[in-house]
N, C-alpha and C positions, 0 to 999 in steps of 0.2 A: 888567660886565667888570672886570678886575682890571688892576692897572698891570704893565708887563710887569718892574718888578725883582722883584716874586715868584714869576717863573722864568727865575732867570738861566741867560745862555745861554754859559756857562762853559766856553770848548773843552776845560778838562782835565775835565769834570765827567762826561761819556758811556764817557772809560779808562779811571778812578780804580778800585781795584778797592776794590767795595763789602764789607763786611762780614757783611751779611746775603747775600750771590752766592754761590748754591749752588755756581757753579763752581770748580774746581782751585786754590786759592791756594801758591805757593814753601811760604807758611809752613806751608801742612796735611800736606805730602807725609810728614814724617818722626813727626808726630805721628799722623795717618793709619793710619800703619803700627804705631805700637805700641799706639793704643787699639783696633786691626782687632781683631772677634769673629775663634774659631780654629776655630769650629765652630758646626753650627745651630744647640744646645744654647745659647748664646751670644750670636746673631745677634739680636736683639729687635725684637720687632713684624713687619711684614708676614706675619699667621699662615697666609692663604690661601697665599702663595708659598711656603710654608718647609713648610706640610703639603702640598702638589702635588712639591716636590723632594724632600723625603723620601721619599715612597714609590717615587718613580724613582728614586733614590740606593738605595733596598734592594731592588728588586727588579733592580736592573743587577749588584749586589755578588752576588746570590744566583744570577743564571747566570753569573756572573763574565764580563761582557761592559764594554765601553764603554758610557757614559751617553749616551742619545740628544741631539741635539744640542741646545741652548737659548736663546731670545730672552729677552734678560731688556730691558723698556722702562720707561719714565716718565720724570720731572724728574730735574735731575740733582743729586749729593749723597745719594739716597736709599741706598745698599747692591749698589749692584751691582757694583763692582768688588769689595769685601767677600764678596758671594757666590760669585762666582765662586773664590774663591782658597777658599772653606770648598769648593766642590764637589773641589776639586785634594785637599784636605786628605781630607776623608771616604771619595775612593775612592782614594787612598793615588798619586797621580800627580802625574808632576810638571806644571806651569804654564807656557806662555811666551802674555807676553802684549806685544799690540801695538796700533796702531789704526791705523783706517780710512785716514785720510790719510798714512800711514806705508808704506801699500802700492801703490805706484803702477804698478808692473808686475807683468805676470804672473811672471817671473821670480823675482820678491822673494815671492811666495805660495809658488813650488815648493821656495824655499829654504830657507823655516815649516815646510810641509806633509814632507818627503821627508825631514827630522831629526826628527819627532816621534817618539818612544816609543809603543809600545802601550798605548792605553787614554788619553794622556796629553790634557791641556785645553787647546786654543788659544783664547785669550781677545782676543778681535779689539771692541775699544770703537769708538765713532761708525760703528759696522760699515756704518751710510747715506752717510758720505763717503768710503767703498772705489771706485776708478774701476770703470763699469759693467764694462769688458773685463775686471778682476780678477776681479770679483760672478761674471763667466757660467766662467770658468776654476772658481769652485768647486763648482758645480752636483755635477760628476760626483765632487766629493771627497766632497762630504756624501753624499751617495746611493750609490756602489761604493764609495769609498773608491780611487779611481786618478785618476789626471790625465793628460791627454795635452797634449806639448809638443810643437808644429811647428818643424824644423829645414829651414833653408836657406829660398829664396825661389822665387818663381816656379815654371818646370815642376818644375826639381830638390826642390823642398818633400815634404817626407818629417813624418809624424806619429807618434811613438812614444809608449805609453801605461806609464805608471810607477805600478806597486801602492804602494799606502800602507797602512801598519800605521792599524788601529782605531783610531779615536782623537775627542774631544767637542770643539764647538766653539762657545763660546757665545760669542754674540753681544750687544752694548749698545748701545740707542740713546735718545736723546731726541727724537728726530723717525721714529716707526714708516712712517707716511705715506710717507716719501721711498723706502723699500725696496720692491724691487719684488715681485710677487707670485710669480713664479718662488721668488725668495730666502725667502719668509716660508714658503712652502711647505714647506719643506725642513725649517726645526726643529720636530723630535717636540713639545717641552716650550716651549712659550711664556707668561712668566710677568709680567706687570704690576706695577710697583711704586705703590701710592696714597701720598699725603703722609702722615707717621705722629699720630698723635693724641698730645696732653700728655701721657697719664700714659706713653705707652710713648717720649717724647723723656724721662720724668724716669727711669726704668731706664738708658738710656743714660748720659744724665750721670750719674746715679751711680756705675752702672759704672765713667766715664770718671774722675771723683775719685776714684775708687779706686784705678786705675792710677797716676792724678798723685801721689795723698798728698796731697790738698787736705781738710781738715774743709770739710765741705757739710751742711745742716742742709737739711729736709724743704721749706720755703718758700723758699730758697735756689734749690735745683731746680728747683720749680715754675715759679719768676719766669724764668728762664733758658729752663726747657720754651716757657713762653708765647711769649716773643717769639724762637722759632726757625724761624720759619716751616714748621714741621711739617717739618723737614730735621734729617738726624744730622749732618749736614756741617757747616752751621751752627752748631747745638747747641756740638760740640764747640768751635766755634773762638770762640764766645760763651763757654764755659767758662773758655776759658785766658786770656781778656780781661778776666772778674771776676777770676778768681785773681791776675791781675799788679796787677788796683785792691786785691782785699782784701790782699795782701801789702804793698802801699806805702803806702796811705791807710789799713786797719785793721789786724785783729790776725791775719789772713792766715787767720781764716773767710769763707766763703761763705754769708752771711744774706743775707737778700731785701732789707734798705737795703743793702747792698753791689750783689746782681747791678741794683737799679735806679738806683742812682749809677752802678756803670759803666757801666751800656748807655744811658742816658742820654747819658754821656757823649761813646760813640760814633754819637749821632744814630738810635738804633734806638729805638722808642717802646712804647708796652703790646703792641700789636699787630704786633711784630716789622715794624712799615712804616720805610724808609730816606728819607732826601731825594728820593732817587730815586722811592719808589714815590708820595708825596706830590706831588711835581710832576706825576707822571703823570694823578693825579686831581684836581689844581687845575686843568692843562691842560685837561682832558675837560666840569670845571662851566662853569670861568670864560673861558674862552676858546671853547666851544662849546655852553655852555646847557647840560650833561649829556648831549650827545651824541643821535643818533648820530652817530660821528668816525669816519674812514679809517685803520685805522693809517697808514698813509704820509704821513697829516695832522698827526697828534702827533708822529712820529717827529721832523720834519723844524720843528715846534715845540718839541719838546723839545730840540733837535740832538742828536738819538742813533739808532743804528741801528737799523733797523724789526727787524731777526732779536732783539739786544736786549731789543726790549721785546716782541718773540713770546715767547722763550726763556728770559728770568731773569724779567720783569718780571710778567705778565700771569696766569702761571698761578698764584703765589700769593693774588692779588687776587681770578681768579675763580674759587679754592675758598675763600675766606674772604667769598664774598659780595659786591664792593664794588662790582667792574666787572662786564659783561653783554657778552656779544658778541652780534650780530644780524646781521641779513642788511644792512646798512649801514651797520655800523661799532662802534665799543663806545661803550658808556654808564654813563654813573657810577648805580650804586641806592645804596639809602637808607641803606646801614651806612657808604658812600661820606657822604655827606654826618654822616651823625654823627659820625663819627671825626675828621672835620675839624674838629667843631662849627660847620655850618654850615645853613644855615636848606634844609628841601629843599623840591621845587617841590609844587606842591598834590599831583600823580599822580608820583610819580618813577618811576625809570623802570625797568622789571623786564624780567627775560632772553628773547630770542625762543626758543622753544619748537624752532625749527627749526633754531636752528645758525648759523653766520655764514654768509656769503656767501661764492659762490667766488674765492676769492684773497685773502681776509679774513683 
C-alpha cells in the first residue's frame, strides 16, 4: 500500500482544466477556427468516415437533394464539429449550429427548424443531452420534414402541423448509448470517429505550423504526435505550448528537445499520461492490488467525478492498453505497471472478454 500523499486529495485538482482534456478549452475556440480543415480534401485521417461521406456528399449534390441526416460519435476533440462545418461547405449551405442542452423546449427547436433554408445543416452537438420532449418533437422533422405544434390547453387544444423546407441534421455525441433508439433510427449516415494514429496526428501538426509560421522539423512533430493522446484537439493546443517554450527558451524552432522540455514541462510525459491519468493508475495498483475497482470507488478516492473519469479519463488508458474494464470493476494490466516502472504481480491482470458490468 502506498502512503496517501501520493494522491493528493487536492479540491482544486478534479477542475483544473487539464491540458491533455480533449474537451473545449476558452483558449482553443479561436485558434480552433483558424487551424479548422475547409474541406475533406483537408480533413486528415478518419479514412473510413471521409470515404462513407463522400460518397453521400456526391451522390446528394448529383440529385441535387438534401444530405441525408448524420450521427457523427466517439471521444471528444476528435473532428466532428470540423466535419460538420466541411459537410455545410462542400454542399454549398449554410450552418447554424447549437447543442443539446441549449434546447430545452420544444418551442426553441420550432424556432431552428421553421428559419432554416433549403438543403441547409442544423448541427445539434451532445445531441444525447437534448430534453426527451424535444428528442420526440423531432422525429416527424427528420422523417416528413413538418412539425406539429399544440395550441391552447385542455378541450380547447388545437394541433397544427407546419411544412419545413429540406434540410440535414447532424448530429454529435460522446455518449451514443444515452440516445434512444427511436432517435438513432432516423440518421441515414451514421459515422464513428476512432482515436487517430501518430503519423496522421504528425499531418496535422504540420498542417497546423503551417498555418502558425512556426519552423517544425520532422522529430519535432513526431514527439508532439506521441504524446497527443491520439486527439487533434490536443495535438494542436500541445503545439502552441512548444511554440511559446521554443520562442522564449530557444531559437523559436520546434525540435524534439524543445517539444520534450515543454511537455515535460507541463507535466505530460512520453505517453501523453497527465497527473491525472497517473493517479488514476496508482489509485487502481496501490490502493487496490490492481483491481478489480468500482468506478464509484476511484472516483470518490481520487475526489473526482465518476462521468470524469468515464468521459476524459479512461478511454485513453483503454486504448493504449493500461487499464481493463471487467464485469467488476477496472484493472490496471501490465503496460499499467511498466510505464510506472513498477514491479507487476506474477499473472497481471488482462481484459474480461465480456465487457464490463451493468452500470460499470
Amino acid at each position: 500500500m502506498m502512503a496517501e500523499e501520493h494522491i493528493p486529495q487536492d479540491a482544486t485538482d478534479g477542475t483544473r482544466e487539464r491540458i491533455v482534456g480533449p474537451g473545449r478549452r476558452p483558449e482553443d475556440e479561436d485558434a480552433s477556427i483558424a487551424l479548422r480543415p475547409r474541406s475533406l480534401a483537408e480533413f486528415c485521417g478518419q479514412a473510413q468516415v471521409k470515404e462513407n461521406l463522400e460518397i453521400a456528399l456526391r451522390a446528394a449534390q448529383a440529385r441535387s437533394e438534401a444530405l441525408e441526416h448524420v450521427l457523427l460519435t466517439g471521444p471528444p476533440g476528435l473532428g466532428k464539429t470540423s466535419l460538420a462545418h466541411i459537410v455545410a461547405q462542400e454542399m454549398d449551405v449554410p450552418i447554424t449550429v447549437t447543442a443539446g442542452p441549449s434546447i430545452e423546449r420544444a418551442g426553441d427547436l420550432v424556432g431552428f427548424l421553421t428559419n432554416l433554408e433549403p438543403g441547409e445543416v442544423l448541427f445539434i452537438d451532445e445531441i444525447h443531452r437534448m430534453p426527451r420532449a424535444v428528442e420526440e418533437k423531432l422525429y416527424s422533422a427528420m422523417e416528413d420534414f413538418r412539425i406539429d405544434i399544440v395550441l391552447d390547453k385542455g378541450p380547447h387544444a388545437r394541433t397544427i402541423s407546419l411544412s419545413l423546407k429540406p434540410f440535414t441534421l447532424i448530429g454529435a455525441t460522446t455518449r451514443p448509448a444515452l440516445l434512444t433508439g427511436p432517435m438513432k433510427t432516423r440518421f441515414g449516415i451514421p459515422l464513428h470517429f476512432q482515436f487517430y494514429q501518430v503519423e496522421e496526428l504528425i499531418q496535422i501538426i504540420t498542417r497546423a505550423a503551417g498555418l502558425l509560421e512556426v519552423p517544425l522539423d520532422a522529430d519535432g512533430a513526431k514527439e508532439i504526435a506521441s504524446r497527443s493522446r491520439g486527439t487533434p484537439r490536443v495535438a494542436n493546443r500541445l503545439l502552441r505550448r512548444v511554440r511559446d517554450y521554443a520562442q522564449v527558451k530557444g531559437d523559436g524552432s520546434i525540435t524534439i528537445e524543445a517539444a520534450d522540455a515543454a511537455l515535460r514541462m507541463q507535466g505530460v510525459d512520453e505517453k501523453g499520461l497527465d497527473d491525472l491519468d497517473r493517479r488514476f493508475l496508482r489509485a487502481i495498483i496501490d490502493f487496490y492490488e490492481g483491481g478489480p475497482v468500482g468506478i464509484e470507488a476511484l472516483a470518490a478516492t481520487l475526489g473526482e467525478e465518476t462521468d470524469t473519469l468515464v468521459d476524459v479519463v479512461e478511454p485513453y488508458l483503454l486504448q493504449i492498453g493500461m487499464v481493463g474494464r471487467t464485469r467488476t470493476g477496472r484493472q490496471a494490466l501490465l503496460g499499467a505497471y511498466r510505464h510506472l516502472g513498477l514491479s507487476a504481480p506474477t499473472k497481471p491482470a488482462q481484459p474480461d472478454l465480456f465487457g464490463p458490468a451493468r452500470g460499470e
